[in-house]
C-alpha positions as CSV (number, residue, x, y, z in Angstrom):
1,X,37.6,-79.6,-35.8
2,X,37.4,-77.4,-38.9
3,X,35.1,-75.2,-37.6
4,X,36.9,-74.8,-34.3
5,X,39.9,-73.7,-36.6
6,X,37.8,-71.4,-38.1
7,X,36.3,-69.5,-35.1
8,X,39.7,-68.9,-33.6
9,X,41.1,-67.6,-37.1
10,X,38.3,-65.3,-37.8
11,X,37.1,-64.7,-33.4
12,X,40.9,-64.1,-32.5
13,X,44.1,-63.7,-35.4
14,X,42.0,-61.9,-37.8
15,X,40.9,-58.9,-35.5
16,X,44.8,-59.2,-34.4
17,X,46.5,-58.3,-37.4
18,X,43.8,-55.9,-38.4
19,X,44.4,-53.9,-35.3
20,X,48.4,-53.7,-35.7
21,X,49.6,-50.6,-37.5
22,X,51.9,-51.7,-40.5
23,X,55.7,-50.0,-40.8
24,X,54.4,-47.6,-43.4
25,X,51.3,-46.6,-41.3
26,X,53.9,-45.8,-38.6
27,X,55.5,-43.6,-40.6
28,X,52.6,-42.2,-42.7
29,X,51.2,-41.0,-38.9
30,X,54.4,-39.2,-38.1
31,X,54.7,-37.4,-41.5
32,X,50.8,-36.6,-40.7
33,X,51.7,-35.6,-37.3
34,X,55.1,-33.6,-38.5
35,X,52.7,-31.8,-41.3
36,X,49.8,-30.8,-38.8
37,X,52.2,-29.6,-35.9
38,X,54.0,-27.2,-39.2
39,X,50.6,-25.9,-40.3
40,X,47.6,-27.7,-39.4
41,X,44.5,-25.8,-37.5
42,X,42.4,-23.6,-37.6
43,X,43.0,-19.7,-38.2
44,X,40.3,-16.8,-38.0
45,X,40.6,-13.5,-39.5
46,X,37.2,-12.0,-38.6
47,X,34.4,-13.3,-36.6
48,X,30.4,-12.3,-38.0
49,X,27.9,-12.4,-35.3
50,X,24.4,-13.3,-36.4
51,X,21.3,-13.5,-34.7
52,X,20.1,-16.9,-33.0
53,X,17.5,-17.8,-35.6
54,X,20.3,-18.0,-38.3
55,X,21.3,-21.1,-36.4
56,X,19.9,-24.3,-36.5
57,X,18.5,-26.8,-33.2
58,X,22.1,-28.0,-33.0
59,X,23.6,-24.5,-32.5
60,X,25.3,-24.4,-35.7
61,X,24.9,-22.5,-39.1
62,X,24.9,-24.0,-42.3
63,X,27.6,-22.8,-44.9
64,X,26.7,-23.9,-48.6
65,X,29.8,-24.9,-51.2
66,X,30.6,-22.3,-53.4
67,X,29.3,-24.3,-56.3
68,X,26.0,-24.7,-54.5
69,X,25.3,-21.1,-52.7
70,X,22.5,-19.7,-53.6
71,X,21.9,-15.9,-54.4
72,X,20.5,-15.0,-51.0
73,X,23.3,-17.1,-48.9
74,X,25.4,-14.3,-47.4
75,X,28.8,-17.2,-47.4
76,X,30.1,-19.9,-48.7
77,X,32.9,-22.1,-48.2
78,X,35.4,-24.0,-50.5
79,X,37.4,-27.0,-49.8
80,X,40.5,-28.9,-51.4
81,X,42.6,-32.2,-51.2
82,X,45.8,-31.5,-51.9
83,X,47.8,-34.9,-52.2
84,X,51.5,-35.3,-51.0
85,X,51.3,-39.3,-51.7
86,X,48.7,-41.2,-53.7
87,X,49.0,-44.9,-53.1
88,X,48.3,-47.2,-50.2
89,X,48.6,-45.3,-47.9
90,X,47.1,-41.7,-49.3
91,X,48.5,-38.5,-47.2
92,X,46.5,-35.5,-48.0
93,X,45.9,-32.2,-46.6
94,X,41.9,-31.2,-46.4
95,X,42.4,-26.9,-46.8
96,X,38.8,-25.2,-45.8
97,X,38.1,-21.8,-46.3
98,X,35.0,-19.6,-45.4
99,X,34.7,-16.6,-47.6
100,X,31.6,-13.9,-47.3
101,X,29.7,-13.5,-50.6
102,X,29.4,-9.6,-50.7
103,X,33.3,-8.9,-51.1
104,X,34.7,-12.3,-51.3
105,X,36.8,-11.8,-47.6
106,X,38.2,-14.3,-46.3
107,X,36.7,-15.2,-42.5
108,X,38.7,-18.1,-42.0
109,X,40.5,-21.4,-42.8
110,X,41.2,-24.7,-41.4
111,X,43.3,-27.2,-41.9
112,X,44.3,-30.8,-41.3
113,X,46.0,-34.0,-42.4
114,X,44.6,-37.3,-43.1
115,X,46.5,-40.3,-43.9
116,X,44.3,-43.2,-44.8
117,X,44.9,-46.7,-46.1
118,X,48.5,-48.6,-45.5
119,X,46.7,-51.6,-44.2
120,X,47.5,-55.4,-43.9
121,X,45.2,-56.6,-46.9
122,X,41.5,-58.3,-45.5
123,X,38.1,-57.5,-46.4
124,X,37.7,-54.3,-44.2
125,X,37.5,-50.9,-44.8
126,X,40.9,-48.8,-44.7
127,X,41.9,-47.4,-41.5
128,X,43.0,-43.7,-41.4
129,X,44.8,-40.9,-38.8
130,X,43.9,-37.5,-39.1
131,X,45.0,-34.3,-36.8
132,X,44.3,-32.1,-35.8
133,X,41.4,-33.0,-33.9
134,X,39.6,-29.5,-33.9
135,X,39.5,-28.8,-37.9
136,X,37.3,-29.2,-40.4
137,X,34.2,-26.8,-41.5
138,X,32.0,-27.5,-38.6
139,X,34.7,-26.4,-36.0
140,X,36.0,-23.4,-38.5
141,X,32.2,-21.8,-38.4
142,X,31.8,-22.7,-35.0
143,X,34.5,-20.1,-34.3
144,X,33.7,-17.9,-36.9
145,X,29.8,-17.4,-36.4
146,X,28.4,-16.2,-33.1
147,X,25.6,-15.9,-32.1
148,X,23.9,-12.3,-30.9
């Protein structure tokens, strides 16, 4: 009988409350939601096209972090978190920006809102929302780089 109790707890009413959204997750998503619809995106302000070998077998290039670019890469990109609530659950922004090395121009910025955490306690990982969907570095060079 025990283990019959436990199958059904952990089988049926534990993925149950883990999938219902919590009244502050409901209302983290629409501040999220509110935040990206003011802002969020992705915004280019020059596009650099570059020959086919500068992209790797998956059709992208590879941008290094500022603090890792090497003398010879020709860009670099930065990237911050700026916090608008710390807690459980966290709403951040993620701010992306692709600079060229030689005069430090901007080429283009994304950005995007994440809230993550708010969730009924239990031994899984955080749940999180983000918009919007196209953001983030990959997408941002995507649109910035083209190929010859």
């Amino acid at each position: 009988m025990k283990t019959s109790r436990m199958f059904l707890l952990t089988t049926i009413v534990l993925p149950l409350l883990s999938a219902c959204a919590t009244p502050s997750q409901i209302m983290a998503d629409a501040e999220v939601r509110r935040l990206c619809e003011k802002d969020g995106g992705i915004r280019v302000y020059e596009t650099v096209t570059l020959p086919v070998e500068r992209f790797n077998k998956y059709g992208q290039i590879l941008v290094p972090a500022k603090r890792l670019a090497k003398p010879e890469d020709k860009f670099y990109y930065e990237s911050f978190q700026n916090y608008f609530r710390k807690g459980n659950p966290d709403i951040y922004q993620l701010h992306t920006k692709v600079y060229r090395k030689t005069d430090s121009k901007l080429l283009g910025e994304s950005i995007s809102y994440v809230r993550r955490g708010g969730d009924m306690p239990g031994p899984w990982h955080p749940s999180s929302f983000s918009c919007p969907e196209e953001a983030g570095l990959n997408n941002l060079n995507k649109q910035i780089f083209i190929k010859e």
